[in-house]
mmCIF file of the N, C-alpha and C atoms, coordinates in Angstrom:
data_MODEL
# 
_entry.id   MODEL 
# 
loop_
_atom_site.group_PDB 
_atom_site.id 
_atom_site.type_symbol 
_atom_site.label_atom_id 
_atom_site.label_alt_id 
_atom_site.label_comp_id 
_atom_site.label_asym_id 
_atom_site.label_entity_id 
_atom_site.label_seq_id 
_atom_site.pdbx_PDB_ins_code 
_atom_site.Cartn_x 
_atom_site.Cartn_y 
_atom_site.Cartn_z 
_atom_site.occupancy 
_atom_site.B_iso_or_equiv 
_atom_site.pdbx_formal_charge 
_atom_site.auth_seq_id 
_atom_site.auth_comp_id 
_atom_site.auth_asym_id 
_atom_site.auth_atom_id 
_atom_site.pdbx_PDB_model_num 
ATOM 1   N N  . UNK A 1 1  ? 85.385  85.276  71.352  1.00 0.00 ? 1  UNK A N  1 
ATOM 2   C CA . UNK A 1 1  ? 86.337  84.358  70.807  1.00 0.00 ? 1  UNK A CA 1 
ATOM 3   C C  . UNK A 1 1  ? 86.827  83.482  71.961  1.00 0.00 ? 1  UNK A C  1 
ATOM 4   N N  . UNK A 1 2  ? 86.821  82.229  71.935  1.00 0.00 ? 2  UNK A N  1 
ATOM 5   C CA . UNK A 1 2  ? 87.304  81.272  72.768  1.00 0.00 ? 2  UNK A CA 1 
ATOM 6   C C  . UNK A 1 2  ? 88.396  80.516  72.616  1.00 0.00 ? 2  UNK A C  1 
ATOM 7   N N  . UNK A 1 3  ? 89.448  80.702  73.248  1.00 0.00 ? 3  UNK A N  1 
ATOM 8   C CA . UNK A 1 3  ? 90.880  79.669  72.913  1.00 0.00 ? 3  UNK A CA 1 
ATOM 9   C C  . UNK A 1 3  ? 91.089  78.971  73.946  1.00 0.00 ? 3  UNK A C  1 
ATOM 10  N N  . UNK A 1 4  ? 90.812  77.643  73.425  1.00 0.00 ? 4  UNK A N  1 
ATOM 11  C CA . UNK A 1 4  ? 91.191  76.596  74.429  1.00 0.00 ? 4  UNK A CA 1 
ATOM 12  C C  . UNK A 1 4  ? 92.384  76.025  74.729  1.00 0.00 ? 4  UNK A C  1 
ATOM 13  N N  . UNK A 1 5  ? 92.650  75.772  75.645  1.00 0.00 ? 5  UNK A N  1 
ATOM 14  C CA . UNK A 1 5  ? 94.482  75.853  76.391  1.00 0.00 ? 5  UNK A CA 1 
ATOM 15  C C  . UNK A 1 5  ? 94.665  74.764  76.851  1.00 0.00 ? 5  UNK A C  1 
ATOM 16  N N  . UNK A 1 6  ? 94.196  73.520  76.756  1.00 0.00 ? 6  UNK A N  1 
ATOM 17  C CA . UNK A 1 6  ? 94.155  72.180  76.882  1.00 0.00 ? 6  UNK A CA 1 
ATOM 18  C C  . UNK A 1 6  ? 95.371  72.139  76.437  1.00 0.00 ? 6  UNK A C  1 
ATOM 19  N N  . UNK A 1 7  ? 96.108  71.232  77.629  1.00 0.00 ? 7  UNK A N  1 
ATOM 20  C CA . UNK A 1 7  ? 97.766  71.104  77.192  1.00 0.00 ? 7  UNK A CA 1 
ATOM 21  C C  . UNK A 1 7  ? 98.606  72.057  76.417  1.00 0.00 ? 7  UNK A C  1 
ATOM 22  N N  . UNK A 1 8  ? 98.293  73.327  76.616  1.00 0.00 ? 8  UNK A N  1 
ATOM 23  C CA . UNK A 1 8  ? 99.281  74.068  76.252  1.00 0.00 ? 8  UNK A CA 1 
ATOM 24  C C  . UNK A 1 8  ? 100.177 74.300  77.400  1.00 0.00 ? 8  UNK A C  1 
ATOM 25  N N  . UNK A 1 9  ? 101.530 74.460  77.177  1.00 0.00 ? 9  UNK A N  1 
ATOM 26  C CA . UNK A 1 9  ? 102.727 75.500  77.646  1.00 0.00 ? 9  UNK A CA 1 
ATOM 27  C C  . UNK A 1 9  ? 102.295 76.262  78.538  1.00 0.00 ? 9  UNK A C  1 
ATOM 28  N N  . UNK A 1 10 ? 103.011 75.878  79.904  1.00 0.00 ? 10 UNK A N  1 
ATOM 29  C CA . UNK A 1 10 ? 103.195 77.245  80.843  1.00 0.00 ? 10 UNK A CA 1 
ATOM 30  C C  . UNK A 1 10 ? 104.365 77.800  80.744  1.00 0.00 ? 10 UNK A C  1 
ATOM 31  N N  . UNK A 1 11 ? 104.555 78.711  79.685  1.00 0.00 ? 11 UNK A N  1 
ATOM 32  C CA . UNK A 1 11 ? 106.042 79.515  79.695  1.00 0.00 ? 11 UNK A CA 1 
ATOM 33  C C  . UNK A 1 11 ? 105.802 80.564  79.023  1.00 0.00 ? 11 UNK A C  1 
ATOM 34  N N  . UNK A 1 12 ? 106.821 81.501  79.116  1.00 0.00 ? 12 UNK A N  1 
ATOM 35  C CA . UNK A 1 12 ? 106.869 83.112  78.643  1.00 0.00 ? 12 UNK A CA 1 
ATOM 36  C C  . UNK A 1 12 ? 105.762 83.087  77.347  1.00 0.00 ? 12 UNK A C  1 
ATOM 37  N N  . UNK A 1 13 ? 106.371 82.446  75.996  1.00 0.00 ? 13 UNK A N  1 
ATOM 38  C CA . UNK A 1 13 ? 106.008 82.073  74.880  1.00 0.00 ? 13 UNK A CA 1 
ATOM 39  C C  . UNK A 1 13 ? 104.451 81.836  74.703  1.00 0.00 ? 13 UNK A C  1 
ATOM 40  N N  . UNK A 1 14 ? 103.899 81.440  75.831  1.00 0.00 ? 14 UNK A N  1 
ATOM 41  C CA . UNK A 1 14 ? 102.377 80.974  76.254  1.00 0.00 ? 14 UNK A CA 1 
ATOM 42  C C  . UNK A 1 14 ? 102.074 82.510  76.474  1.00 0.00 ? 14 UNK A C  1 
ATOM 43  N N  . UNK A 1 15 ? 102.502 82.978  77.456  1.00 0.00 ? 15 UNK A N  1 
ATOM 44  C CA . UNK A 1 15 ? 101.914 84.372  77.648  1.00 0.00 ? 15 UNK A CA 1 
ATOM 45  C C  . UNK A 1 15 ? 102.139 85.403  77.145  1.00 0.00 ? 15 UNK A C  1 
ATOM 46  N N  . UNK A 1 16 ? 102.717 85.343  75.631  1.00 0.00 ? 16 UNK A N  1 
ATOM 47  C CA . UNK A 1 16 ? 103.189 86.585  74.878  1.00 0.00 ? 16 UNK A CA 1 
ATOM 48  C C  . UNK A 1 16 ? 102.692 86.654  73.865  1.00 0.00 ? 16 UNK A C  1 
ATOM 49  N N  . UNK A 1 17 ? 102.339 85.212  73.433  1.00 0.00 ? 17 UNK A N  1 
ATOM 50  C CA . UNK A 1 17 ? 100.806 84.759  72.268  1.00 0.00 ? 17 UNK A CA 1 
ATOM 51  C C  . UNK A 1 17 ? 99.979  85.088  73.039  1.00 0.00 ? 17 UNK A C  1 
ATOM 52  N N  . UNK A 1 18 ? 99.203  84.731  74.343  1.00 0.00 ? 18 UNK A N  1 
ATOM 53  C CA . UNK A 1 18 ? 97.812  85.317  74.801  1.00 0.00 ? 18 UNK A CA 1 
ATOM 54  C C  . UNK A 1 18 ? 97.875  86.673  74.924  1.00 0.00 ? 18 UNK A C  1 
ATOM 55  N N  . UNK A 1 19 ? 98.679  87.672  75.336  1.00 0.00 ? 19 UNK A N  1 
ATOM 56  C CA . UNK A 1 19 ? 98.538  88.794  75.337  1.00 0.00 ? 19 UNK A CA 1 
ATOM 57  C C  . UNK A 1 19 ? 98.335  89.776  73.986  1.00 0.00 ? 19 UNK A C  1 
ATOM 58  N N  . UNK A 1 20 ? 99.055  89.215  72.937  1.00 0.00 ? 20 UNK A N  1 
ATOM 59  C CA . UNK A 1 20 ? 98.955  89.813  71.762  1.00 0.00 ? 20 UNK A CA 1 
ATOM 60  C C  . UNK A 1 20 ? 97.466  89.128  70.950  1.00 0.00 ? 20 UNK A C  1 
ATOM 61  N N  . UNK A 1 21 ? 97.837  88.334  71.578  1.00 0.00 ? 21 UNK A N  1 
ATOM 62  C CA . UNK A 1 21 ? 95.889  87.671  71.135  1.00 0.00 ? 21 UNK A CA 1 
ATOM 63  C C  . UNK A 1 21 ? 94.507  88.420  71.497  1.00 0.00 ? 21 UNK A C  1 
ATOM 64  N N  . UNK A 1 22 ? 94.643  88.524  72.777  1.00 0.00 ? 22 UNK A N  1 
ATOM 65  C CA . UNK A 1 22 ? 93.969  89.484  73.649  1.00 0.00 ? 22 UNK A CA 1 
ATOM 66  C C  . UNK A 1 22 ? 94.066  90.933  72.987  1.00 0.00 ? 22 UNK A C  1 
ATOM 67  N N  . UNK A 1 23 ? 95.000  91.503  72.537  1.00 0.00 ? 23 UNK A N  1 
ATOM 68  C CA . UNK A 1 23 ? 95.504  92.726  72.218  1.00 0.00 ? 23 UNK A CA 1 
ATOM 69  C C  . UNK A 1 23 ? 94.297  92.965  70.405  1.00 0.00 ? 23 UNK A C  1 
ATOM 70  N N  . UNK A 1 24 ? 94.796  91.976  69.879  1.00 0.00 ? 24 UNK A N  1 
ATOM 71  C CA . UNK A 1 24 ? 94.234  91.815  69.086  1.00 0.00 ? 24 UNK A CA 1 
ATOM 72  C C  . UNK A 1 24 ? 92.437  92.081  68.599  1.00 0.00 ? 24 UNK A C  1 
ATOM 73  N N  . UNK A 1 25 ? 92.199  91.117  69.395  1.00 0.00 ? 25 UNK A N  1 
ATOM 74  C CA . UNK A 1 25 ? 90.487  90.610  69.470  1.00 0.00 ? 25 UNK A CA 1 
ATOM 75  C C  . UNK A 1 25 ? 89.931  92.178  70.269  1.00 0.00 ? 25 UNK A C  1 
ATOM 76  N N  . UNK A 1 26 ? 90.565  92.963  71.074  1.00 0.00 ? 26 UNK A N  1 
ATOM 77  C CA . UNK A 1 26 ? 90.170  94.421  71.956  1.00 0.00 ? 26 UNK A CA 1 
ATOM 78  C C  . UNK A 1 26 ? 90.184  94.977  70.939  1.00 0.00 ? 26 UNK A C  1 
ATOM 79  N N  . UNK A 1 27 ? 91.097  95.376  69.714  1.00 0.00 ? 27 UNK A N  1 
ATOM 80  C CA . UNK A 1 27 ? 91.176  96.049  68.444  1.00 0.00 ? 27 UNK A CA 1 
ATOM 81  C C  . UNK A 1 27 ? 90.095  95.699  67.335  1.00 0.00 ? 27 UNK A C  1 
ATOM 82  N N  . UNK A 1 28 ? 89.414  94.728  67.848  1.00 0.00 ? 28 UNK A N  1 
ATOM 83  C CA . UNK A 1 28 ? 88.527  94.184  66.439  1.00 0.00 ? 28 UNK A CA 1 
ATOM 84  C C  . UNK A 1 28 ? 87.363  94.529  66.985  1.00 0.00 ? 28 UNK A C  1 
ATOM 85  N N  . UNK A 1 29 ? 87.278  94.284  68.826  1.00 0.00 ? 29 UNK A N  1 
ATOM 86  C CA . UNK A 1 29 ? 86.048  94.725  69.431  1.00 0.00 ? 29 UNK A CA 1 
ATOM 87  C C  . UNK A 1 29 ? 85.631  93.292  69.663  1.00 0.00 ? 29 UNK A C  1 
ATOM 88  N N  . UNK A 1 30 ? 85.939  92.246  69.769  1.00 0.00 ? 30 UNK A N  1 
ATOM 89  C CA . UNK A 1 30 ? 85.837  90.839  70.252  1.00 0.00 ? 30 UNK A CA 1 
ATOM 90  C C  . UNK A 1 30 ? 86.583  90.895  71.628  1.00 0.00 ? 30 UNK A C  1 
ATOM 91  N N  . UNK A 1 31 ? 85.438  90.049  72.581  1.00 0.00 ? 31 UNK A N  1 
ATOM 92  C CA . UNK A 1 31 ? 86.098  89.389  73.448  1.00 0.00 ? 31 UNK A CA 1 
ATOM 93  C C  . UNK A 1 31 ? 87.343  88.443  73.695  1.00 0.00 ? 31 UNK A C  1 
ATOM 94  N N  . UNK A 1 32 ? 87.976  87.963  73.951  1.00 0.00 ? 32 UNK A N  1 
ATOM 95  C CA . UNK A 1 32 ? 89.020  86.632  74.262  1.00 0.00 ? 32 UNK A CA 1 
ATOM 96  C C  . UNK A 1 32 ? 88.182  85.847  75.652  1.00 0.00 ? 32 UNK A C  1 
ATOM 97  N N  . UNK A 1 33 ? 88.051  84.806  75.633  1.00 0.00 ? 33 UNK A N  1 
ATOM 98  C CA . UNK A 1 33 ? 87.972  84.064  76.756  1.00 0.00 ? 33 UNK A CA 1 
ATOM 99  C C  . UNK A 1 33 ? 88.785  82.721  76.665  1.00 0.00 ? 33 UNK A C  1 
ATOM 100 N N  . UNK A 1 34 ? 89.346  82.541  78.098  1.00 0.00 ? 34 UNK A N  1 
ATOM 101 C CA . UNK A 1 34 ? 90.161  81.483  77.767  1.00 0.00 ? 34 UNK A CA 1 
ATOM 102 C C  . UNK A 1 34 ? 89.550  79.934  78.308  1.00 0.00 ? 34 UNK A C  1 
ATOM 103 N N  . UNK A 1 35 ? 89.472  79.401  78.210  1.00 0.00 ? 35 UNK A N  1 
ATOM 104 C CA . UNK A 1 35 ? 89.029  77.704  78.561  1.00 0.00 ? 35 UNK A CA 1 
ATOM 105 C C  . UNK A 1 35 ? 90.505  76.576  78.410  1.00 0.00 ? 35 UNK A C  1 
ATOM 106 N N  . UNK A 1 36 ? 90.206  76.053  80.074  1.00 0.00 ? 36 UNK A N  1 
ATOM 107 C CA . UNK A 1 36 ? 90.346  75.146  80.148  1.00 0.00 ? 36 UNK A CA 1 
ATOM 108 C C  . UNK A 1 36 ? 92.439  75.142  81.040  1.00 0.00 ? 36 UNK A C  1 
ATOM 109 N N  . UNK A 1 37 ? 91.808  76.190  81.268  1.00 0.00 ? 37 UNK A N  1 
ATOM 110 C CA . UNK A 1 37 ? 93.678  76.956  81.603  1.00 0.00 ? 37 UNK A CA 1 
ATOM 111 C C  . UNK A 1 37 ? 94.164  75.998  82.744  1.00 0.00 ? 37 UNK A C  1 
ATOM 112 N N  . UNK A 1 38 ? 95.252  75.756  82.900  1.00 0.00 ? 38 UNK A N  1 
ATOM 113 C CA . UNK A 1 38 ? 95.960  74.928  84.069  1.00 0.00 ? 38 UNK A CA 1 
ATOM 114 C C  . UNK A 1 38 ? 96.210  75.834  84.635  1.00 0.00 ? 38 UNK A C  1 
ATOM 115 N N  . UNK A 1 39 ? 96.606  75.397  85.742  1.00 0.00 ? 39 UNK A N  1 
ATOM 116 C CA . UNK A 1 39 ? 96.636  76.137  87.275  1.00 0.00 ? 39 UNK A CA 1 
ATOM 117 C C  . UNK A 1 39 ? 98.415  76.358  87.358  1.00 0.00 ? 39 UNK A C  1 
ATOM 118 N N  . UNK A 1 40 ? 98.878  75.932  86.492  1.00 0.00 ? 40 UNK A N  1 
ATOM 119 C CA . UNK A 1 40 ? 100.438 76.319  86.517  1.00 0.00 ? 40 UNK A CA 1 
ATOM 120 C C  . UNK A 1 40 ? 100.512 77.844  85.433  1.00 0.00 ? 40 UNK A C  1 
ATOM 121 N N  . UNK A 1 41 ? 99.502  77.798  84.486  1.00 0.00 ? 41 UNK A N  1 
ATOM 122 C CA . UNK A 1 41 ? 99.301  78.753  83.738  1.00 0.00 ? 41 UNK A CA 1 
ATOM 123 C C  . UNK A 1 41 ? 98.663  79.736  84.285  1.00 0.00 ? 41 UNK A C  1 
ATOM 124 N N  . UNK A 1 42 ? 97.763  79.798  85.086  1.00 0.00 ? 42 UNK A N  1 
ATOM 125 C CA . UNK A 1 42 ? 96.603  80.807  85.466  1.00 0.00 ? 42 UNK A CA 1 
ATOM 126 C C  . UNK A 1 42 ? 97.980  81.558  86.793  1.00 0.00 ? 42 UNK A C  1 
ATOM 127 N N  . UNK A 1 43 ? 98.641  80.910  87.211  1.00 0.00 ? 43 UNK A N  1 
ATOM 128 C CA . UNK A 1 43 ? 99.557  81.356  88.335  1.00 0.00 ? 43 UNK A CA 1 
ATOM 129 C C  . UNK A 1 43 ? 100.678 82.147  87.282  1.00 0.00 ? 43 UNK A C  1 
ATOM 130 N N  . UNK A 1 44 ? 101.196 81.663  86.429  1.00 0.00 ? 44 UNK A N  1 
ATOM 131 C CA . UNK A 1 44 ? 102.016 82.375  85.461  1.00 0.00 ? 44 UNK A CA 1 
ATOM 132 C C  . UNK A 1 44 ? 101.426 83.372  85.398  1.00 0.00 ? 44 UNK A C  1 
ATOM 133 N N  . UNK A 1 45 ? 100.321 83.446  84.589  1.00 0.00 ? 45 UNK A N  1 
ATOM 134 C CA . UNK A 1 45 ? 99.548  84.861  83.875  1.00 0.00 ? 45 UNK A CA 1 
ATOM 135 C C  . UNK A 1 45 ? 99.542  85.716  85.310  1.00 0.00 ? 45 UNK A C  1 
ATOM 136 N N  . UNK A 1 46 ? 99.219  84.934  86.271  1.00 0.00 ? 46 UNK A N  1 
ATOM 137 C CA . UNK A 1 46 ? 98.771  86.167  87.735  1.00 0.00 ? 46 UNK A CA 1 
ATOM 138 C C  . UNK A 1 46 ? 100.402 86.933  87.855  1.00 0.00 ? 46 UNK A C  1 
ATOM 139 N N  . UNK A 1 47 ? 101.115 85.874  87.963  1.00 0.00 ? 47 UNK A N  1 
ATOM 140 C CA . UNK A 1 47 ? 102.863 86.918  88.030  1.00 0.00 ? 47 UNK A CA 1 
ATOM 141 C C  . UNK A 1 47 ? 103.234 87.460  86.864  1.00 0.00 ? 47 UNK A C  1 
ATOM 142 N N  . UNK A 1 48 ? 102.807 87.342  85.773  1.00 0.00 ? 48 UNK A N  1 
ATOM 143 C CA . UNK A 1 48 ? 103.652 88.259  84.750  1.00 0.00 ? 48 UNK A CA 1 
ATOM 144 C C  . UNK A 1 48 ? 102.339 89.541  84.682  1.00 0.00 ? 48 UNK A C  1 
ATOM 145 N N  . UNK A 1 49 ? 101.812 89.906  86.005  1.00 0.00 ? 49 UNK A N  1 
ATOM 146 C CA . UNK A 1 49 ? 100.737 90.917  86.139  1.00 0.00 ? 49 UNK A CA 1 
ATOM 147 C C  . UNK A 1 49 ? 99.546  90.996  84.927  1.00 0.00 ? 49 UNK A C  1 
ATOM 148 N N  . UNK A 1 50 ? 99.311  89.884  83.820  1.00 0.00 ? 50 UNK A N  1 
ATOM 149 C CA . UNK A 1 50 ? 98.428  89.873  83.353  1.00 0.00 ? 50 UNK A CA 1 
ATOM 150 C C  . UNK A 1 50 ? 96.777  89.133  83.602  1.00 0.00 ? 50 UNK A C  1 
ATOM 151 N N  . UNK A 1 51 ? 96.935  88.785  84.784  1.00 0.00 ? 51 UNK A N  1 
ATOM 152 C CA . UNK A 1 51 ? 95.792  88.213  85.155  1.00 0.00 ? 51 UNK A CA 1 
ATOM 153 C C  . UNK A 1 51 ? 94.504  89.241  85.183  1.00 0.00 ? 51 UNK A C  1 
ATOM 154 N N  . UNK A 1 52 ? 94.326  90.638  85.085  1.00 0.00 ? 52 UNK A N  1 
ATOM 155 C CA . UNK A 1 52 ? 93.222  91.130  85.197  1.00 0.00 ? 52 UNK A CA 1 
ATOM 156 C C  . UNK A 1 52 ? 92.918  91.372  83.622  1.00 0.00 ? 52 UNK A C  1 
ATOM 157 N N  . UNK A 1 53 ? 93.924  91.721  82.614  1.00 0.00 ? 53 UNK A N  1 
ATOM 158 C CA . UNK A 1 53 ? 93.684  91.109  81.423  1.00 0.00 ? 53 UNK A CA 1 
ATOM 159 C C  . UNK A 1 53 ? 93.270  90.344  80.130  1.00 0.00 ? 53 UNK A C  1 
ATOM 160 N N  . UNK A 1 54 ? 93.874  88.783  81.196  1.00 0.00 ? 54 UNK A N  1 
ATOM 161 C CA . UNK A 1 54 ? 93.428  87.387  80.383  1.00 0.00 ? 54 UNK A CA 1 
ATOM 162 C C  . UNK A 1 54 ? 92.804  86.602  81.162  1.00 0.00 ? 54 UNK A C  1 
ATOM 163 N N  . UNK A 1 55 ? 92.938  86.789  82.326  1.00 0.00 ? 55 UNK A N  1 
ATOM 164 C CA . UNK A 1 55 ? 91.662  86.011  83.146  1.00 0.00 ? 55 UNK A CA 1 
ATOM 165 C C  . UNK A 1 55 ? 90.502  86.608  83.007  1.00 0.00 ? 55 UNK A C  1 
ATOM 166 N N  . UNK A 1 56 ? 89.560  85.470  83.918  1.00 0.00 ? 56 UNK A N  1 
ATOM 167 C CA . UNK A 1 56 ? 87.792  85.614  83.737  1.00 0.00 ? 56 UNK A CA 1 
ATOM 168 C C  . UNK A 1 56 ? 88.321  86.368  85.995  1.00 0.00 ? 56 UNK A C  1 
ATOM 169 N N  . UNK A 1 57 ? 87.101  87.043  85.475  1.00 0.00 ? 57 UNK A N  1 
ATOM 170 C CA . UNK A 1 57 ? 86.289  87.460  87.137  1.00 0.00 ? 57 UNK A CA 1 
ATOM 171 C C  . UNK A 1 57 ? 86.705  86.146  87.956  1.00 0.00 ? 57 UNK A C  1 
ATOM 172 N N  . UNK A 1 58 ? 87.299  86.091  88.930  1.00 0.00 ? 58 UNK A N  1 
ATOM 173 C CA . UNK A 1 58 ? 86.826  85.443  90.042  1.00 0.00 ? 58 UNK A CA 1 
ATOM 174 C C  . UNK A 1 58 ? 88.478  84.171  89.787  1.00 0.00 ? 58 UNK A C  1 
ATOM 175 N N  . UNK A 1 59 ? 88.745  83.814  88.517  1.00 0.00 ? 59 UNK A N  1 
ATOM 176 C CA . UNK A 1 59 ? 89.730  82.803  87.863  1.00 0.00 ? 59 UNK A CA 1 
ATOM 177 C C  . UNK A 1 59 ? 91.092  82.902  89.107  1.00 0.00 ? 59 UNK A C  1 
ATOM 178 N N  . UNK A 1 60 ? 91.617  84.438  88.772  1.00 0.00 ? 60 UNK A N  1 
ATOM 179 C CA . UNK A 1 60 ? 92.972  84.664  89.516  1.00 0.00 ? 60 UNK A CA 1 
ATOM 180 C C  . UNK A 1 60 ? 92.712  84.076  90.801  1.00 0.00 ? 60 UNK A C  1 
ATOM 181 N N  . UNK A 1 61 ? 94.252  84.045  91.424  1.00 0.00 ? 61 UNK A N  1 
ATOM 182 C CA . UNK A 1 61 ? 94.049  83.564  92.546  1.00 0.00 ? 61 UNK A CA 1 
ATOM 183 C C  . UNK A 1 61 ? 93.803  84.729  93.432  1.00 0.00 ? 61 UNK A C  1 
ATOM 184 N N  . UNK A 1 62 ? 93.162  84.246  94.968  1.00 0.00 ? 62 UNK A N  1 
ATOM 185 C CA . UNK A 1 62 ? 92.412  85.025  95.557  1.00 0.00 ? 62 UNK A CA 1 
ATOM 186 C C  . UNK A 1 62 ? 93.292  85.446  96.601  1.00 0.00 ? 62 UNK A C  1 
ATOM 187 N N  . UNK A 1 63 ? 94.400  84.795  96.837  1.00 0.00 ? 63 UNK A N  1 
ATOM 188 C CA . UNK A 1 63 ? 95.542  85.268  97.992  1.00 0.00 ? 63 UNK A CA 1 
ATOM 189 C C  . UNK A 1 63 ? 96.471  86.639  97.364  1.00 0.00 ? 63 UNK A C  1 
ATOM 190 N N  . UNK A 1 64 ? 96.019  86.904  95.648  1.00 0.00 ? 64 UNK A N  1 
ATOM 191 C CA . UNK A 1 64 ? 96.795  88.185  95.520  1.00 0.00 ? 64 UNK A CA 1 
ATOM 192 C C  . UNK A 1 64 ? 96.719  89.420  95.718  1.00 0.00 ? 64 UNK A C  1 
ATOM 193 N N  . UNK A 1 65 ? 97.401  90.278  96.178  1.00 0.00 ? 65 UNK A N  1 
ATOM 194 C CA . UNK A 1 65 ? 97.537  91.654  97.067  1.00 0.00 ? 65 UNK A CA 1 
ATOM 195 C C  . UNK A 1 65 ? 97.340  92.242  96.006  1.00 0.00 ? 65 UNK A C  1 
ATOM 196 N N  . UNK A 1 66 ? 96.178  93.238  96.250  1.00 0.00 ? 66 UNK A N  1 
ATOM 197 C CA . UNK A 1 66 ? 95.855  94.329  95.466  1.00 0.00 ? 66 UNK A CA 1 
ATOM 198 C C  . UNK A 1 66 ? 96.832  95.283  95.668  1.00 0.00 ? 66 UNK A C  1 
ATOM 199 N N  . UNK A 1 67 ? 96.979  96.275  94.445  1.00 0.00 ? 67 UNK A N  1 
ATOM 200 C CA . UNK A 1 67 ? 97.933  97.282  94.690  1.00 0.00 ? 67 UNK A CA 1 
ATOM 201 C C  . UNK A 1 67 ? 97.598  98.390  95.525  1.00 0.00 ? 67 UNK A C  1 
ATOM 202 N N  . UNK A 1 68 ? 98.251  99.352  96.144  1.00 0.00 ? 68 UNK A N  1 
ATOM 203 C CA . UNK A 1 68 ? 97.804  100.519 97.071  1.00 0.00 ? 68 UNK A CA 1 
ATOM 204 C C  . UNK A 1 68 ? 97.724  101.374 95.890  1.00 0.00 ? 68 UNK A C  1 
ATOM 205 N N  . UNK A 1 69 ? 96.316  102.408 96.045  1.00 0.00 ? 69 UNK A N  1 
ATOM 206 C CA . UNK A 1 69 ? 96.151  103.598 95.451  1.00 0.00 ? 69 UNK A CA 1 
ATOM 207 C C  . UNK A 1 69 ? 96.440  104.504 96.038  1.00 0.00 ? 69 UNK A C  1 
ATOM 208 N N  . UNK A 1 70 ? 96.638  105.711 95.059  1.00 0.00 ? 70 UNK A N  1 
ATOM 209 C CA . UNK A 1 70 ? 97.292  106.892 95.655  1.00 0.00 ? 70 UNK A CA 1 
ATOM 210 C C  . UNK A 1 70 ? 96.673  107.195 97.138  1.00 0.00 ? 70 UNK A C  1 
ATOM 211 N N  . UNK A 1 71 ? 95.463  107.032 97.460  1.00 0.00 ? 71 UNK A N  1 
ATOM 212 C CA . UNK A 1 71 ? 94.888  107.680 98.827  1.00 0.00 ? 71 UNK A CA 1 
ATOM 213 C C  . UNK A 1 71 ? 95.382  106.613 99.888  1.00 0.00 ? 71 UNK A C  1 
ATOM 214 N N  . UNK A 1 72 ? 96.123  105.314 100.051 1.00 0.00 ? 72 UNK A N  1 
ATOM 215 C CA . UNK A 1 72 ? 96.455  104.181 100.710 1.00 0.00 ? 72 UNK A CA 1 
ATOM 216 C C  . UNK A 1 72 ? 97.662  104.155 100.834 1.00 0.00 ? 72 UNK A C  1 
ATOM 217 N N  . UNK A 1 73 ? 98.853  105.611 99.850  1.00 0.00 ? 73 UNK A N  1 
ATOM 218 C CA . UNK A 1 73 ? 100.398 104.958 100.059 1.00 0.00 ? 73 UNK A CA 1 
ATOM 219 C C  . UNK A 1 73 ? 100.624 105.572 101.676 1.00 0.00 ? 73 UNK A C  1 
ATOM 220 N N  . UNK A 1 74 ? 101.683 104.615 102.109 1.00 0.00 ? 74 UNK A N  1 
ATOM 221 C CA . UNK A 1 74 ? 102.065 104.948 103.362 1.00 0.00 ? 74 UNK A CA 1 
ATOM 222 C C  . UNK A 1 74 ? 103.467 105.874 103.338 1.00 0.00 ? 74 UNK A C  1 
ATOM 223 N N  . UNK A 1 75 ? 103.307 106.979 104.599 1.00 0.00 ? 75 UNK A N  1 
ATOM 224 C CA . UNK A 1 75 ? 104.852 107.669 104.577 1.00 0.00 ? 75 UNK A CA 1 
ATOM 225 C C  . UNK A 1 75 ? 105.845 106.585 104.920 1.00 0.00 ? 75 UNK A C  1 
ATOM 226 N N  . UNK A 1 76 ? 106.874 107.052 104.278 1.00 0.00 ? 76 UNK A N  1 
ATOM 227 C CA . UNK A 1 76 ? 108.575 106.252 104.655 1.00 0.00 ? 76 UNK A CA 1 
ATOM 228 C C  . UNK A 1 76 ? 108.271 107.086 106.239 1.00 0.00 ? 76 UNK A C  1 
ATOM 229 N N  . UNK A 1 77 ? 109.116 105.870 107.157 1.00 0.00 ? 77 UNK A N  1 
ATOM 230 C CA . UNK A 1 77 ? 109.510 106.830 108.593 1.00 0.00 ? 77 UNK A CA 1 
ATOM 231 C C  . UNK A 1 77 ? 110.726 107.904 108.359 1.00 0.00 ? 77 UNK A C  1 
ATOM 232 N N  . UNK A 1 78 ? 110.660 108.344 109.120 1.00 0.00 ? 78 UNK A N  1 
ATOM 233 C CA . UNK A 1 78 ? 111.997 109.704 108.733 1.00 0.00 ? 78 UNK A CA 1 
ATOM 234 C C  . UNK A 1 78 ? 113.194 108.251 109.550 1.00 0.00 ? 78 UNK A C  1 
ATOM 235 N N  . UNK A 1 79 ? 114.306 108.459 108.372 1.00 0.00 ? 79 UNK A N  1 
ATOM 236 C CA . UNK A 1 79 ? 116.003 107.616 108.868 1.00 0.00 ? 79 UNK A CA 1 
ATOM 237 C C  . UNK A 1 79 ? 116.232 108.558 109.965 1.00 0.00 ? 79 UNK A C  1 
ATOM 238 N N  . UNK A 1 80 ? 116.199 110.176 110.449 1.00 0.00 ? 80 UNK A N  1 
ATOM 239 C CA . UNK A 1 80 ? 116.556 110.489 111.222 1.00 0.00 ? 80 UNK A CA 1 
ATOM 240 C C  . UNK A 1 80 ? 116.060 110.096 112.653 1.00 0.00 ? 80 UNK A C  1 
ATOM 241 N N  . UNK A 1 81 ? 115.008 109.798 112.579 1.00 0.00 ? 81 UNK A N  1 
ATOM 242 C CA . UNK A 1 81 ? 114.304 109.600 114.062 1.00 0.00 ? 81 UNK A CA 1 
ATOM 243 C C  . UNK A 1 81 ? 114.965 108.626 114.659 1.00 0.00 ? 81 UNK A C  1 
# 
C-alpha cells in the first residue's frame, strides 16, 4: 500500500494517522510505504521514535544514535569516589 504525502502536515496529527495506518495495513498483512515525505516530516517521524516503523531502509536520518543494548550499558561511577 502506498500513501503519498505530497504536501501533507508536519504535525502530531500527521504522525498519529501514519502510525495507526501502518498499524492497520501490519494487521491485514499489507505493507505501508510512504512516498514523497518532506524532510520536515521524515525528521518529525525520526523524533517521535517512529522512524524504524514508517520509514524505508536507509530514509531516517543517518546522524541518529542508536540505542545501547543490554551488553553496551555503561556503570554509573560510584558518587562516593
Amino acid at each position: 500500500m502506498v500513501c503519498d504525502l505530497d504536501g501533507v502536515a508536519a504535525d502530531a496529527c500527521t504522525i498519529d494517522a501514519l502510525a495507526r495506518l501502518q498499524l492497520a495495513a501490519r494487521r491485514l498483512g499489507l505493507e505501508l510505504r510512504l512516498r514523497r515525505v518532506s524532510g520536515e516530516l521524515t525528521e518529525l517521524i525520526a523524533f517521535a521514535g517512529l522512524g524504524d516503523v514508517l520509514l524505508e531502509p536507509g530514509r531516517e536520518a543517518e546522524e541518529r544514535e542508536e540505542p545501547l543494548r543490554a551488553e553496551e550499558e555503561r556503570e554509573l561511577r560510584d558518587p562516593a569516589a
